[in-house]
N, C-alpha and C positions, 0 to 999 in steps of 0.2 A: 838822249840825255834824260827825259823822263821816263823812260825805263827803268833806269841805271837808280836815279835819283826814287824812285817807289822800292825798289828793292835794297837801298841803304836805309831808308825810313823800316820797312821790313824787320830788316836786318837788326835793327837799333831797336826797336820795340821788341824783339824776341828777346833779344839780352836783358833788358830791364824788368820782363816778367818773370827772369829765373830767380833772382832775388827774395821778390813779393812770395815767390813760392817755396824757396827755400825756408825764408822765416814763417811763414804759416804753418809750414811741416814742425820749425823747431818750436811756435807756440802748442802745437797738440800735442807735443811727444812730454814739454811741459805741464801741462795740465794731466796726461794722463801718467805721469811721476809724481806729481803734486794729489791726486787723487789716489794712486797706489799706496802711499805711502804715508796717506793721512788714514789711508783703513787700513795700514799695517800695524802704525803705532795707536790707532783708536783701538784693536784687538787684542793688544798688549798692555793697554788700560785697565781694558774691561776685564781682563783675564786678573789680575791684581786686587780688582774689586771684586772679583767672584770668587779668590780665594781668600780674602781680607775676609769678606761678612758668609761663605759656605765652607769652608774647609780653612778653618783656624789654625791647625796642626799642620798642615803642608806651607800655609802661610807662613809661621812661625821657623820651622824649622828651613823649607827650603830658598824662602828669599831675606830674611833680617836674619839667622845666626851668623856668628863670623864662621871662618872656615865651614861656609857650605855654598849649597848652588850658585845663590846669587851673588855672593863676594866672589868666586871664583870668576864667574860669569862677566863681573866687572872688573875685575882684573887682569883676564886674558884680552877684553875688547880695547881698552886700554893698551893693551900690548902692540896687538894687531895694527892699532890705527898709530904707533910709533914705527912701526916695522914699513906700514907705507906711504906715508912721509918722508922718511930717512931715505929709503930706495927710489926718492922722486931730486934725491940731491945728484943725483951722477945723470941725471936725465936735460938736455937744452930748457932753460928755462932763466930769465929774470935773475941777477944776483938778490935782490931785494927778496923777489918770492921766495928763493932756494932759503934765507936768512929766517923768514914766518915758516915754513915751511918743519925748518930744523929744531925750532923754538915750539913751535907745538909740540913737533916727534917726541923731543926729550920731554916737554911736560909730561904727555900723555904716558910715556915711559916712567916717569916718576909716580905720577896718580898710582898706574898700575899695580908699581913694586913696594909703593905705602900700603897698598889694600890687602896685599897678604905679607905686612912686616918682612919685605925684600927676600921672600921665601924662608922665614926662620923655620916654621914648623917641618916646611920640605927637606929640606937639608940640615935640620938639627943644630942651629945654630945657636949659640945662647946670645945672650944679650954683651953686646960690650960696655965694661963699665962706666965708660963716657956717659952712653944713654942710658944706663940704667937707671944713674943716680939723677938724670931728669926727667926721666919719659915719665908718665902719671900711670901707665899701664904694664913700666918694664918689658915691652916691649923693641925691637929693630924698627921703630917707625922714629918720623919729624914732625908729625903732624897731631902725636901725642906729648909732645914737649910741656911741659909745665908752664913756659914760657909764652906758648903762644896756645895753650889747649882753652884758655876764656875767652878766645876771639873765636866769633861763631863765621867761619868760612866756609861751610854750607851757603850762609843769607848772604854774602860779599857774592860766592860765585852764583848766588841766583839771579840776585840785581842786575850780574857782567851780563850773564847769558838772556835776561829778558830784554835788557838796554841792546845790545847790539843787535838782537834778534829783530826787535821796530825797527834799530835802524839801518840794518838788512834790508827790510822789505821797505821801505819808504824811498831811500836810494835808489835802490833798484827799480822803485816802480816809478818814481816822481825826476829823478837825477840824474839822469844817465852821463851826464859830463861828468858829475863826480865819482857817479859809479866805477869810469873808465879809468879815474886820477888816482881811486883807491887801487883800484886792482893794478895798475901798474908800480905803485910803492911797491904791493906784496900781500898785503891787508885781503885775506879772502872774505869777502861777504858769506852770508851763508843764504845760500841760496831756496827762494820762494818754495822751491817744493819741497827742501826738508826740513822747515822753518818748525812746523807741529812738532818734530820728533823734539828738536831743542827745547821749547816752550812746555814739555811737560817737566825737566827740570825746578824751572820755578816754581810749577804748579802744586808740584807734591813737595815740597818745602816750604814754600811761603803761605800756602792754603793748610797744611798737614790734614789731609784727607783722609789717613791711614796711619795704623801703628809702626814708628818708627819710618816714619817720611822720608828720614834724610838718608836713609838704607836703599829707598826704594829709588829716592831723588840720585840718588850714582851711579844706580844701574841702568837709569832711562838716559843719565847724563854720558856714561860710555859708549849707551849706543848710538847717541846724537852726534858723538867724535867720532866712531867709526863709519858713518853713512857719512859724514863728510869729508874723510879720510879719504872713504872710496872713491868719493863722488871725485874728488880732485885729480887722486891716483887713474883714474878712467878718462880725463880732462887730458892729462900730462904725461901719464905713465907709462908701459910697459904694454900694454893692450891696446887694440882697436877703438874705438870712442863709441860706446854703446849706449842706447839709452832707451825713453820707453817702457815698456813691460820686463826688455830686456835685463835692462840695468838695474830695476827693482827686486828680479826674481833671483837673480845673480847675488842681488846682497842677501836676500834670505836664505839663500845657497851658503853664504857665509855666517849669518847669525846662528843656523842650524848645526856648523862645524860647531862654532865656538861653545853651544848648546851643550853639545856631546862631548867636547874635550871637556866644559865644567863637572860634568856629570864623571868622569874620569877620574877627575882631581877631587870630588868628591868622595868618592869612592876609596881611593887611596893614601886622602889625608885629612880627614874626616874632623870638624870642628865639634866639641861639646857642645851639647842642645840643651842636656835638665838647663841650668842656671836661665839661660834663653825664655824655655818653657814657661817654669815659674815666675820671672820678672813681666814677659808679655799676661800670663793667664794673671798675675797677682793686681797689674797695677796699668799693663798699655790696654788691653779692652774691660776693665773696670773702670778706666776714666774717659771711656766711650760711651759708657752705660752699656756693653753688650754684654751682659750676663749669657745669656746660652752660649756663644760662642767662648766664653770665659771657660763657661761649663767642659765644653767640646774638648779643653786641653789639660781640662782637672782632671777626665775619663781617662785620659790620653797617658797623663802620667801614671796613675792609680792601676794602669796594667802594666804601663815598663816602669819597676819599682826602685829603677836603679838610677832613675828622675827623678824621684823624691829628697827632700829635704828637711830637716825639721820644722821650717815652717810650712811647708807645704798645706798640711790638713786647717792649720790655724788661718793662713789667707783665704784657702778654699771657704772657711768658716763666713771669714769678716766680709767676702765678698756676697753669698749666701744673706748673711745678716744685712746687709745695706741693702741690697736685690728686693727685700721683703718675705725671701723663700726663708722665716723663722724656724719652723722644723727642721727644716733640713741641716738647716745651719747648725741646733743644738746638738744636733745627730753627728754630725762629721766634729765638733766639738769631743762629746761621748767618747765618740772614738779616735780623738787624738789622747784626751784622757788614758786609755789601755792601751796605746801605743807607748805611752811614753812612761807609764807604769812598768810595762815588761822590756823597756829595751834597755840594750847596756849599751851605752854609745863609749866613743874614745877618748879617753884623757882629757884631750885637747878640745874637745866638741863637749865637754860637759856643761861648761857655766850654759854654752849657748843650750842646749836640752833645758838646764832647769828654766832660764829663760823664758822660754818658748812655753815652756809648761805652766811657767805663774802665769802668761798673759791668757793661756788657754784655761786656767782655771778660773781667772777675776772678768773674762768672759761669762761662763758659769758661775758666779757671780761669790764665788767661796773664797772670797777675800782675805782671809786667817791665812789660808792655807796658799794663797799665790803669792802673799806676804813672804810665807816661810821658803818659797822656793825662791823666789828673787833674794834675799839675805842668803842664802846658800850660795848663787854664784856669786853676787860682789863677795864676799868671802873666799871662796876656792880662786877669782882672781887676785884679790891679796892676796895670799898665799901666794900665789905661782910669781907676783909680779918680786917678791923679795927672793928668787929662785933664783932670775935670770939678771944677766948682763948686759944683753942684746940691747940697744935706746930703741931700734922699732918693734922688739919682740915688748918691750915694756907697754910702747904706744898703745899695743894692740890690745893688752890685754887694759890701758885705762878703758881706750875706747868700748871695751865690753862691758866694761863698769858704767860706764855712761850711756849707753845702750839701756843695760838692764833700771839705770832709776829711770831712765824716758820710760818705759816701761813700766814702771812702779808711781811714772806718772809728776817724779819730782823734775820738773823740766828746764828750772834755774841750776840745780846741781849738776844735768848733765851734760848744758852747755859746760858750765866748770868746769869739769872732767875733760869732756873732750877737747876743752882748749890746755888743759896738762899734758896729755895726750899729742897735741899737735907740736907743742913745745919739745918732745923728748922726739918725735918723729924725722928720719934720716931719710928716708927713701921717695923720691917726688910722689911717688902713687901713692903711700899710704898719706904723704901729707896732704895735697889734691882730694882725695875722696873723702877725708876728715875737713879739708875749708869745706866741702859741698855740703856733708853732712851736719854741720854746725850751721851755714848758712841756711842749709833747709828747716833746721827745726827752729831758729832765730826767729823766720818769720813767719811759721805759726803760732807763735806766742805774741806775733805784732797786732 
């Protein structure tokens, strides 16, 4: 009988040590996903920072244009991580989970197909009159509505994702009764080790570390959906339950498809850069103070000339001027001068030429004469405005009339104007960027 009785105690301590070792195993495999994937997305950081402040022209064009790398880049991960959600509903699981599960899919399917206006450009599609007459961009999106385009839903969805994200980890570390109560509603936490990739979300939107944050904030925010897309779909799915270095290396096997399909989609449906170009070189790192890097994309355009714009040479100027670089500034001035001397621009682009030209002349401080060009286009738009018919071709052209006296400096008149202007205005976009533009110069007069 104590034989028998040593080798049931045996017995009974062997079993109880498999446990202890099993969860030791799943804490390392833990920690060494939590560690891979804190130096995957620290790499993708840092890579952002070092084309933000070293390569301004790659920054610009390939992660904030629309229709380029990084909208696509976000729009396809977006996709993916609907695609594997939805394929986890026909799989044994929880009706509650199956329910979160579905409710993500389709989000992350909607996010997606807002990021490139539900493929308009791909497939040609125009605008349906419904949205057009409210979208503020005339575009196939919902999230350019008139209606809701003053709600800043960047800052909403940063607060969700840093809120849940604590209380992720807090649960998980400190809770485990309730950790177990959420997870069987359906309610996936997000788990400890891909907590960083969520977290930089916030960071680049609510910090705005870089030009145009909230560009960069959707692209980091796609791929925080997509690793925990994975991470689930590997949990529930279709595959083996992989983890480790495994599991890590397996997703970057996936970021690097979705890499090259954007690069694809790129390539074959290519978004406009000048306007991009100019806006970032004019005003996102002049309100950085980084002039060379500003520099970097003035060069940039100045050899592809079919990025140029009439203001182009006169911002390069005013940036230059503020920077302290005085010469140079006169000089790229000089030679907006003979540029605008010898060109013959179109019809339509005129007033905006003579424009552009008083403000380049009353720079050069020949006041008579940037006089006599600003009275030239508020003129040539009268003119044209007793031409037309159109109530937003009319808008457009007050709104240049009020443009041109901000310009000439009278800044009472051309709130006036542009609020005639927003009055005769039919199209939500042209009314939209006339409330901005009225609000914008309102309160630098406060």
């Amino acid at each position: 009988m104590k034989q028998n009785t040593s080798k049931i105690k045996l017995c009974a301590n062997s079993s109880e040590s498999k446990p202890i070792k099993g969860k030791q195993n799943t804490v390392n495999l833990n920690v060494i996903e939590t560690i891979s994937y804190g130096l995957l997305i620290g790499a993708a950081v840092a890579l952002v920072f070092y084309l933000f402040h070293s390569d301004p022209v790659s920054y610009t064009i390939f992660l904030i244009t629309e229709g380029q790398w990084g909208e696509y880049f976000t729009s396809i991960s977006f996709g993916l991580s609907s695609v594997l959600l939805i394929a986890l509903l026909i799989k044994p699981a929880r009706y509650s989970q199956k329910v979160v599960w579905a409710m993500i899919g389709l989000t992350a399917f909607f996010i997606g197909a807002e990021e490139i206006n539900w493929g308009q450009k791909i497939f040609h599609i125009s605008t349906p009159s419904i949205l057009s007459h409210a979208n503020v961009q005339n575009e196939t999106s919902f999230h350019n509505l008139k209606y809701i385009k003053g709600v800043s839903i960047h800052r909403l969805v940063a607060y969700i994702v840093l809120g849940w994200s604590i209380f992720s980890v807090a649960v998980s570390l400190w809770f485990p009764r309730l950790k177990n109560r959420i997870q069987i509603l359906g309610f996936p936490l997000i788990p400890i080790r891909i907590v960083l990739i969520f977290l930089t979300m916030p960071y680049f939107f609510l910090v705005y570390p870089v030009a145009k944050s909230d560009e960069i904030c959707e692209l980091f925010l796609s791929v925080a959906v997509l690793v925990w897309a994975y991470d689930i779909f590997i949990q529930y799915g279709w595959i083996k339950r992989i983890r480790g270095l495994w599991a890590v290396t397996t997703f970057v096997g996936i970021l690097l498809f979705v890499a090259v399909l954007s690069a694809g989609m790129t390539y074959r449906f290519p978004g406009y850069i000048g306007w991009r170009l100019n806006m970032t070189a004019s005003r996102e790192y002049t309100n950085y103070g980084m002039y060379d890097q500003a520099e970097c994309i003035y060069e940039y355009i100045y050899s592809h000339p079919k990025y140029m714009t009439p203001e182009t040479r006169l911002n390069h100027a005013r940036m230059l001027l503020k920077s302290g670089n005085k010469n140079k500034g006169l000089y790229i001035l000089t030679e907006a001068v003979k540029e605008f001397e010898t060109s013959d621009p179109p019809e339509k682009q005129l007033s905006r030429y003579l424009r552009s030209f008083g403000i380049v002349l009353g720079l050069l401080e020949q006041s008579d004469r940037a006089d006599a060009k600003f009275n030239q286009a508020i003129k040539l738009d009268e003119q044209q405005i007793e031409s037309v018919s159109n109530q937003n071709a009319k808008a457009k052209l007050l709104w240049s009339i009020a443009k041109t006296l901000e310009a000439r400096g009278d800044i009472s008149a051309a709130i006036d104007t542009a609020q005639q202007a927003r009055s005769k205005a039919i199209s939500a976009q042209l009314q939209w960027r006339l409330d901005m533009w009225i609000k914008t110069l309102t309160e630098t007069t406060e």
